[in-house]
Chimera marker file (.cmm) of the C-alpha trace (Angstrom):
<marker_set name="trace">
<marker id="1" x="-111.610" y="27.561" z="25.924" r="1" g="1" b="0" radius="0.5"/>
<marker id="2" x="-113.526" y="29.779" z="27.872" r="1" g="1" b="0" radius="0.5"/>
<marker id="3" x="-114.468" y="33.100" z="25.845" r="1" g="1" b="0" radius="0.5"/>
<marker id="4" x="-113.014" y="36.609" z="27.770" r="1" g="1" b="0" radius="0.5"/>
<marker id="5" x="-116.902" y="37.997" z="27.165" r="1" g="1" b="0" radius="0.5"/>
<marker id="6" x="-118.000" y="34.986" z="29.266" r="1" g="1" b="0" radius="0.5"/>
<marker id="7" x="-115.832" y="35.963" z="31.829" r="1" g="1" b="0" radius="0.5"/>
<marker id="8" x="-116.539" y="39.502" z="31.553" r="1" g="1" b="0" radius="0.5"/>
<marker id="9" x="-120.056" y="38.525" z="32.050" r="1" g="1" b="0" radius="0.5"/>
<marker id="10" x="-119.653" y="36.211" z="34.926" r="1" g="1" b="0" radius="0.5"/>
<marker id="11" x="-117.416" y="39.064" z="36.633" r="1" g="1" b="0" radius="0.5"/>
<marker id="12" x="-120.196" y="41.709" z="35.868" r="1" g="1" b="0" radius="0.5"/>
<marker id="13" x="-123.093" y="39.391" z="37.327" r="1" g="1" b="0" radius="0.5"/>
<marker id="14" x="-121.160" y="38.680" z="40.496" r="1" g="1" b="0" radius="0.5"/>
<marker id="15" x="-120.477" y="42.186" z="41.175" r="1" g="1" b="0" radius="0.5"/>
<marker id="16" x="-123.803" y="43.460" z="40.745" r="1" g="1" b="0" radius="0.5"/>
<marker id="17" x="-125.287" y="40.362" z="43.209" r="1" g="1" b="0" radius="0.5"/>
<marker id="18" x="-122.538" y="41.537" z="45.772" r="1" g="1" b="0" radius="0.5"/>
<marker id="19" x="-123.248" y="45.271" z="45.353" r="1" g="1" b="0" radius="0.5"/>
<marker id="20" x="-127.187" y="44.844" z="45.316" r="1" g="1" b="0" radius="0.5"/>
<marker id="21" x="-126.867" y="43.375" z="49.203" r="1" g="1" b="0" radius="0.5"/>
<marker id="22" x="-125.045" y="46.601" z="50.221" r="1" g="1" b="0" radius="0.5"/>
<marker id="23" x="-128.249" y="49.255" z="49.446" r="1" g="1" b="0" radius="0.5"/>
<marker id="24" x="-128.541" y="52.030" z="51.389" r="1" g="1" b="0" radius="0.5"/>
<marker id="25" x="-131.865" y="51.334" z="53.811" r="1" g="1" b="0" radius="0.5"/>
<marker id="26" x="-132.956" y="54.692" z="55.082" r="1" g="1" b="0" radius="0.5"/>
<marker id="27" x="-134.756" y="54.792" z="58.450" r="1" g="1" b="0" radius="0.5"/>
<marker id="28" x="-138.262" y="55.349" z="58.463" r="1" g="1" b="0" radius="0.5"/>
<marker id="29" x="-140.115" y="57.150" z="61.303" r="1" g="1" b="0" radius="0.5"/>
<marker id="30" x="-144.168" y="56.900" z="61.001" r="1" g="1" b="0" radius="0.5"/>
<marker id="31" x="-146.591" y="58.648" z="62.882" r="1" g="1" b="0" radius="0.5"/>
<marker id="32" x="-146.754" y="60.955" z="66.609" r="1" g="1" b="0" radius="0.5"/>
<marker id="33" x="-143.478" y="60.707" z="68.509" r="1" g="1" b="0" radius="0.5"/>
<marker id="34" x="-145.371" y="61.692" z="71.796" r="1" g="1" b="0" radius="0.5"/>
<marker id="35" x="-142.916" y="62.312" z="74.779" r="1" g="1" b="0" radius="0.5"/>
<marker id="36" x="-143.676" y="60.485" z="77.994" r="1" g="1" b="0" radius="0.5"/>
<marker id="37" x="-143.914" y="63.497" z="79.754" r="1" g="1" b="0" radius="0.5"/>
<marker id="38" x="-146.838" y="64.868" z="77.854" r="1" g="1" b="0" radius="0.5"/>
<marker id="39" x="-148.448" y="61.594" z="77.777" r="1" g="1" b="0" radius="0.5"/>
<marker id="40" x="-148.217" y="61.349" z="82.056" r="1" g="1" b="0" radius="0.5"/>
<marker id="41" x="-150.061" y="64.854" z="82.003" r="1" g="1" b="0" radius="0.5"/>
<marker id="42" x="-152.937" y="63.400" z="80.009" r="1" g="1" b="0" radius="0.5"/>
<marker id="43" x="-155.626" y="62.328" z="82.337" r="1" g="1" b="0" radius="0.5"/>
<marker id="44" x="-159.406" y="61.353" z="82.592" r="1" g="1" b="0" radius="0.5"/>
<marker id="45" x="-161.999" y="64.918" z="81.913" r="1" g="1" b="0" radius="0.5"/>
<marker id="46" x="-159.359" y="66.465" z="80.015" r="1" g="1" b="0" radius="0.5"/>
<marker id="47" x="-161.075" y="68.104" z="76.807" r="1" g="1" b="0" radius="0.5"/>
<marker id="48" x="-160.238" y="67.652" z="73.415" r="1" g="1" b="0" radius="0.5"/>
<marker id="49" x="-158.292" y="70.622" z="72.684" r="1" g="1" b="0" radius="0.5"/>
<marker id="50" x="-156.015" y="70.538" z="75.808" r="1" g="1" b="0" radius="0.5"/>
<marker id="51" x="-154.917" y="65.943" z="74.496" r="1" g="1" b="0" radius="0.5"/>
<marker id="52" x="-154.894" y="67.858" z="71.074" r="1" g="1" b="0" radius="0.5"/>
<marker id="53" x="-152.405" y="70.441" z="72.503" r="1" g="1" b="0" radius="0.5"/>
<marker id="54" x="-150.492" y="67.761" z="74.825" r="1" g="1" b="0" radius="0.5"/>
<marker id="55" x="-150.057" y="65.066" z="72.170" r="1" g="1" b="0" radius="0.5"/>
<marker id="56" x="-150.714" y="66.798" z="68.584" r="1" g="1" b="0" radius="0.5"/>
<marker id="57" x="-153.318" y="65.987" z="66.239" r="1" g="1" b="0" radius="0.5"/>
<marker id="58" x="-154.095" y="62.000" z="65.720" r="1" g="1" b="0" radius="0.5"/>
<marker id="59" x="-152.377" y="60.282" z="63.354" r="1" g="1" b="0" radius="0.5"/>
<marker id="60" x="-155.832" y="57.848" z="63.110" r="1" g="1" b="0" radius="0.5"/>
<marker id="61" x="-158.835" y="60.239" z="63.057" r="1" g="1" b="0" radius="0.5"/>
<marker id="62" x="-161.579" y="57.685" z="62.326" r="1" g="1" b="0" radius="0.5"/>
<marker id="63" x="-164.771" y="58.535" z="60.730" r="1" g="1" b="0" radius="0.5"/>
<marker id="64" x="-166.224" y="55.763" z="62.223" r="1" g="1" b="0" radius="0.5"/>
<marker id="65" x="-165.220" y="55.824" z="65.623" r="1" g="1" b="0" radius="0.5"/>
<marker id="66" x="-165.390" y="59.940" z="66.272" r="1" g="1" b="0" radius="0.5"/>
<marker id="67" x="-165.278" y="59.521" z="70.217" r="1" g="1" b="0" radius="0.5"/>
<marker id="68" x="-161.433" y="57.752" z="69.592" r="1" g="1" b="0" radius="0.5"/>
<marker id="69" x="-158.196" y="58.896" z="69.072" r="1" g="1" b="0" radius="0.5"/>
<marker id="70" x="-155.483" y="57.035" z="68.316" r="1" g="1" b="0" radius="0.5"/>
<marker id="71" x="-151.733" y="58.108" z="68.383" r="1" g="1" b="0" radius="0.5"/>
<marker id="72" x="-149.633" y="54.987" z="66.464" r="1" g="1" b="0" radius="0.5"/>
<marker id="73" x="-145.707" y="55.923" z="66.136" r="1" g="1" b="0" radius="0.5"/>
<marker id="74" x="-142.606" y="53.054" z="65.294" r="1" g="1" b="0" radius="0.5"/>
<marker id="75" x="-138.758" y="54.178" z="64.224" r="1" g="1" b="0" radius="0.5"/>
<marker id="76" x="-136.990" y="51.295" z="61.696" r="1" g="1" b="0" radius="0.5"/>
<marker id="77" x="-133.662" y="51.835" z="61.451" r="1" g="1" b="0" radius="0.5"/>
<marker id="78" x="-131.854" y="50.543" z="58.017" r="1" g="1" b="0" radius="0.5"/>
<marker id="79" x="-133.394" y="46.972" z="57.337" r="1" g="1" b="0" radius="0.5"/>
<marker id="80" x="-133.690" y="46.237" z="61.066" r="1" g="1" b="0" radius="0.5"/>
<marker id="81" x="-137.298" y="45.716" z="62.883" r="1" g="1" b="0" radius="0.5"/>
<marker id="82" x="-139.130" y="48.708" z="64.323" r="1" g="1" b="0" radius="0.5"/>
<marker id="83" x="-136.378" y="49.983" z="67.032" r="1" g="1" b="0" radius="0.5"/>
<marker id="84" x="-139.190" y="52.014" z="69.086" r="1" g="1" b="0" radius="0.5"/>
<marker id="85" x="-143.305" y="51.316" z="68.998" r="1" g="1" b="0" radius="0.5"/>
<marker id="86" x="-145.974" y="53.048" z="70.849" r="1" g="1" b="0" radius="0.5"/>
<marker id="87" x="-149.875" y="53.218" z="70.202" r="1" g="1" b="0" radius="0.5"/>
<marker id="88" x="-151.857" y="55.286" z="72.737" r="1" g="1" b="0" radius="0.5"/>
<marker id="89" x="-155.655" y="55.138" z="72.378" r="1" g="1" b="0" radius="0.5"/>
<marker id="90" x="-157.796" y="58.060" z="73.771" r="1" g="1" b="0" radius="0.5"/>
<marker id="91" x="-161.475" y="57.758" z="74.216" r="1" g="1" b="0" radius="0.5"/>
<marker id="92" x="-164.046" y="60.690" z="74.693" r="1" g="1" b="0" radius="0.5"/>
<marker id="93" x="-167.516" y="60.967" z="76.265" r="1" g="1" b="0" radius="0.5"/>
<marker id="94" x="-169.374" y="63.941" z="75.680" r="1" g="1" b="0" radius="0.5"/>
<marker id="95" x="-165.718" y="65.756" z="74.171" r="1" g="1" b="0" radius="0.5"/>
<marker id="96" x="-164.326" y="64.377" z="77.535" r="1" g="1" b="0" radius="0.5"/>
<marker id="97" x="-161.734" y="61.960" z="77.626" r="1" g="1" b="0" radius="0.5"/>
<marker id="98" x="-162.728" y="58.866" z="79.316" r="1" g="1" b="0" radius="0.5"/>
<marker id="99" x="-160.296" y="56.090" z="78.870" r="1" g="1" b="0" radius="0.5"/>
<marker id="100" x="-156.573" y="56.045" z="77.791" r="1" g="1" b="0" radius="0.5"/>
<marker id="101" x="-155.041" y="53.162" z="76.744" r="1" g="1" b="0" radius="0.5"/>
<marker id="102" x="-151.216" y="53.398" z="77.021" r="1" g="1" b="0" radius="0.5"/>
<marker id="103" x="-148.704" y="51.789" z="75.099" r="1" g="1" b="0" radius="0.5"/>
<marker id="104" x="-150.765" y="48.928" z="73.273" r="1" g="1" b="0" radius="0.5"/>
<marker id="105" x="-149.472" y="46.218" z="71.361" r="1" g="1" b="0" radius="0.5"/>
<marker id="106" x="-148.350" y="46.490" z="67.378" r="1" g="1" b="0" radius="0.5"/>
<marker id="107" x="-147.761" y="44.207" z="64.708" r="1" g="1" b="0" radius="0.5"/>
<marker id="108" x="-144.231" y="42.618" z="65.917" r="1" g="1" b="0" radius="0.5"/>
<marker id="109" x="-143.761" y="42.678" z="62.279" r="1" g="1" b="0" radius="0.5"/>
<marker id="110" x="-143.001" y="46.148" z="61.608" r="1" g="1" b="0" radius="0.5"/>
<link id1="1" id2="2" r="1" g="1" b="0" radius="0.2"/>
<link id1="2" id2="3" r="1" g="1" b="0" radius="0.2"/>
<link id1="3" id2="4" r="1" g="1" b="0" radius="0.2"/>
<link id1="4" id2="5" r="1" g="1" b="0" radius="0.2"/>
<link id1="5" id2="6" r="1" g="1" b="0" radius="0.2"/>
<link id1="6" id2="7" r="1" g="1" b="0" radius="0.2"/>
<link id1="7" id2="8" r="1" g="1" b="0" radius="0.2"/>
<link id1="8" id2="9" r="1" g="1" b="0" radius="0.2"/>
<link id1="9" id2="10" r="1" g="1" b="0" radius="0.2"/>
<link id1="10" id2="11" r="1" g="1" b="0" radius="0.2"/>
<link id1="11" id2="12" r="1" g="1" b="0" radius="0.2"/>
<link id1="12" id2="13" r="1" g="1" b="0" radius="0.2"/>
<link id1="13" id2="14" r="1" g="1" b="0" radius="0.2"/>
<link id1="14" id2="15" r="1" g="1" b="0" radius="0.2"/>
<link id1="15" id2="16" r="1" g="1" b="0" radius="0.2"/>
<link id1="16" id2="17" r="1" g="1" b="0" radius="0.2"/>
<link id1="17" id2="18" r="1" g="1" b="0" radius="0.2"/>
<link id1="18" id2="19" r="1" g="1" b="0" radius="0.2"/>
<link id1="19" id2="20" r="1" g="1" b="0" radius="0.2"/>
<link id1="20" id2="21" r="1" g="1" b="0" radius="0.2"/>
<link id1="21" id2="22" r="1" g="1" b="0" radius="0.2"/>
<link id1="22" id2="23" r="1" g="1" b="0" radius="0.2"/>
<link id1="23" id2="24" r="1" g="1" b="0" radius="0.2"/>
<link id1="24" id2="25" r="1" g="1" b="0" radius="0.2"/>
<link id1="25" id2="26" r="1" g="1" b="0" radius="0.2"/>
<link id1="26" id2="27" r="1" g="1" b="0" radius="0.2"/>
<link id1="27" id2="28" r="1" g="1" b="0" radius="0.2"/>
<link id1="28" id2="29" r="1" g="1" b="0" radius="0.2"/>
<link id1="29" id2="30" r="1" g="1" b="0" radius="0.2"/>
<link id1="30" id2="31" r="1" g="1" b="0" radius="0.2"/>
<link id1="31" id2="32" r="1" g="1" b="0" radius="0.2"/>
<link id1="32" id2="33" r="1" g="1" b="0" radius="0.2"/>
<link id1="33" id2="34" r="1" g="1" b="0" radius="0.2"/>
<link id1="34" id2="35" r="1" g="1" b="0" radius="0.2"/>
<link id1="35" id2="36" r="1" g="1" b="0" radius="0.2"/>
<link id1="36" id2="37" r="1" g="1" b="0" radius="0.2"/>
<link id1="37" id2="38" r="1" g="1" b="0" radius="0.2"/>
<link id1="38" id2="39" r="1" g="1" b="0" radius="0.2"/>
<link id1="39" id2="40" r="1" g="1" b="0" radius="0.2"/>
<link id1="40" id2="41" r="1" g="1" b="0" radius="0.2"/>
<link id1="41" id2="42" r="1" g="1" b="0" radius="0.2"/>
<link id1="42" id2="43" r="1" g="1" b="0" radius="0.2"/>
<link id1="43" id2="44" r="1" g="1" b="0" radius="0.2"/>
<link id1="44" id2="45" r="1" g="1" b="0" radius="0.2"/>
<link id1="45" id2="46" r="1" g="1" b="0" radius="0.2"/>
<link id1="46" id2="47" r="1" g="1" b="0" radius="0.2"/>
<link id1="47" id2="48" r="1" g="1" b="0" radius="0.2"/>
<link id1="48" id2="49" r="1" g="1" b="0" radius="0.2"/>
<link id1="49" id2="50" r="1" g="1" b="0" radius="0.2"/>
<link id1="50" id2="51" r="1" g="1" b="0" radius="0.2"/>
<link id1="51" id2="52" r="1" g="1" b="0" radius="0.2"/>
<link id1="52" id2="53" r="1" g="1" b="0" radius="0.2"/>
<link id1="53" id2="54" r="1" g="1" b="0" radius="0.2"/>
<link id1="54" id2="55" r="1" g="1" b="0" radius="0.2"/>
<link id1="55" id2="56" r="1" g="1" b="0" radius="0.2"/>
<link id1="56" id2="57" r="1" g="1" b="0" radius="0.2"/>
<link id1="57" id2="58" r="1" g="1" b="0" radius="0.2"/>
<link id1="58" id2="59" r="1" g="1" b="0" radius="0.2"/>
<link id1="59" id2="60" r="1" g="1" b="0" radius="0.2"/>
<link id1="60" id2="61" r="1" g="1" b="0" radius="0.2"/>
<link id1="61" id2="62" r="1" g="1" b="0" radius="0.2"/>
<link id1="62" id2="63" r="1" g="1" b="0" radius="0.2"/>
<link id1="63" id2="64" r="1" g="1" b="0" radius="0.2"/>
<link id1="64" id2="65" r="1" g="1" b="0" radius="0.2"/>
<link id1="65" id2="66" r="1" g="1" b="0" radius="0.2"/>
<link id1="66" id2="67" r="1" g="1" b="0" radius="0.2"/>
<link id1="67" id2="68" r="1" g="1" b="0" radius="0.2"/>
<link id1="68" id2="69" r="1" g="1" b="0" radius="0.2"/>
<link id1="69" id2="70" r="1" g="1" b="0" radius="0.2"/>
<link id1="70" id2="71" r="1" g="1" b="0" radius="0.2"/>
<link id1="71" id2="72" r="1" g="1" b="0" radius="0.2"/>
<link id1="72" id2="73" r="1" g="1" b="0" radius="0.2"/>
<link id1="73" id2="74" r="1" g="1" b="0" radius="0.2"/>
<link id1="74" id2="75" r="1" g="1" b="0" radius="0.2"/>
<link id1="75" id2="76" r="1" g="1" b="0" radius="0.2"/>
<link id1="76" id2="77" r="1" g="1" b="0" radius="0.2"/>
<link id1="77" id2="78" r="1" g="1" b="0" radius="0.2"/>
<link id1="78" id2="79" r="1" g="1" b="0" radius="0.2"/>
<link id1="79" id2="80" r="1" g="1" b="0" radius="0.2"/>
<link id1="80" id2="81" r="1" g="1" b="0" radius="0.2"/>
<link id1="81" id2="82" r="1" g="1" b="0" radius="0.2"/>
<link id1="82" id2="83" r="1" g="1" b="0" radius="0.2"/>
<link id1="83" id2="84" r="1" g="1" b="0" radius="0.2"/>
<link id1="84" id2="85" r="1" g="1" b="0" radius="0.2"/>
<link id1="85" id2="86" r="1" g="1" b="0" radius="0.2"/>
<link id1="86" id2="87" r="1" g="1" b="0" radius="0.2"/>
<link id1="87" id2="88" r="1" g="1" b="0" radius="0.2"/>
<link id1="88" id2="89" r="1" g="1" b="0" radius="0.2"/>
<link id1="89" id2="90" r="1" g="1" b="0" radius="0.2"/>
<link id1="90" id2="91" r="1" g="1" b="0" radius="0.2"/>
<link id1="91" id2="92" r="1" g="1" b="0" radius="0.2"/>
<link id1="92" id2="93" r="1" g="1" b="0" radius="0.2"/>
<link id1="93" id2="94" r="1" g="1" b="0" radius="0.2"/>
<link id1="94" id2="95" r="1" g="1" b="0" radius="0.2"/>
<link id1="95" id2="96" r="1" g="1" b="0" radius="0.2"/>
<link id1="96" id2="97" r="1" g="1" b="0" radius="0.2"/>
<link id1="97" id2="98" r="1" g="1" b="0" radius="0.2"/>
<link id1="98" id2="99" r="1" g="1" b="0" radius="0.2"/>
<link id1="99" id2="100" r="1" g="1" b="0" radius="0.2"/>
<link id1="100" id2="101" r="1" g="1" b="0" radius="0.2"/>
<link id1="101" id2="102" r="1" g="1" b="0" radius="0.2"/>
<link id1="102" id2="103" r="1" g="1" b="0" radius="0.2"/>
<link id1="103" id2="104" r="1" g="1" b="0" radius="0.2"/>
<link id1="104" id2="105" r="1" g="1" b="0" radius="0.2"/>
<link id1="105" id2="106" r="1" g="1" b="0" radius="0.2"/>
<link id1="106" id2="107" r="1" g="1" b="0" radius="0.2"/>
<link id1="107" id2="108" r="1" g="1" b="0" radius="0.2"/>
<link id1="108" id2="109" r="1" g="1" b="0" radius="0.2"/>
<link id1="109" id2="110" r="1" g="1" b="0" radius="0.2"/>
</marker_set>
């Protein structure tokens, strides 16, 4: 005969492999949200303060690489893939921007 415990047990187990599926995924937001508007106004000889005051302050500020900016931003809702991705390089010359490289690939990972 099967023992109540056991059953207990059994019941207990179950539940808690059911209810462990059902977690509560908040989203997760990482990085500049940079409007498309601001990023149309940034253009070529624009200084660094005037992209800092358009698009923020970097979220990458390399040591390395002081003459690039880089502006990396994804949304993940709940356990789904990143909903929205954008990473927007800006390159300087002489505290000038030079280059910007719009909407670059991520990881399709995230």
């Amino acid at each position: 005969m099967v023992n109540r415990k056991s059953i207990l047990l059994v019941l207990l187990c179950a539940s808690l492999a059911l209810a462990g599926g059902c977690v509560y995924r908040a989203n997760i937001a990482q990085g500049n949200l940079i409007k498309q508007e601001d990023l149309d106004q940034a253009e070529v000889g624009m200084t660094r303060n005037q992209i800092r005051f358009l698009l923020g302050t970097p979220m990458i500020d390399d040591p390395f690489h002081k003459d690039r900016w880089d502006y990396v931003y994804y949304l993940k809702i709940g356990r789904k893939d990143a909903s929205f991705k954008r990473w927007v390089s800006v390159f300087f010359v002489e505290d000038r921007v030079s280059r910007i490289l719009r909407d670059q690939e991520l990881d399709p990972r995230l």
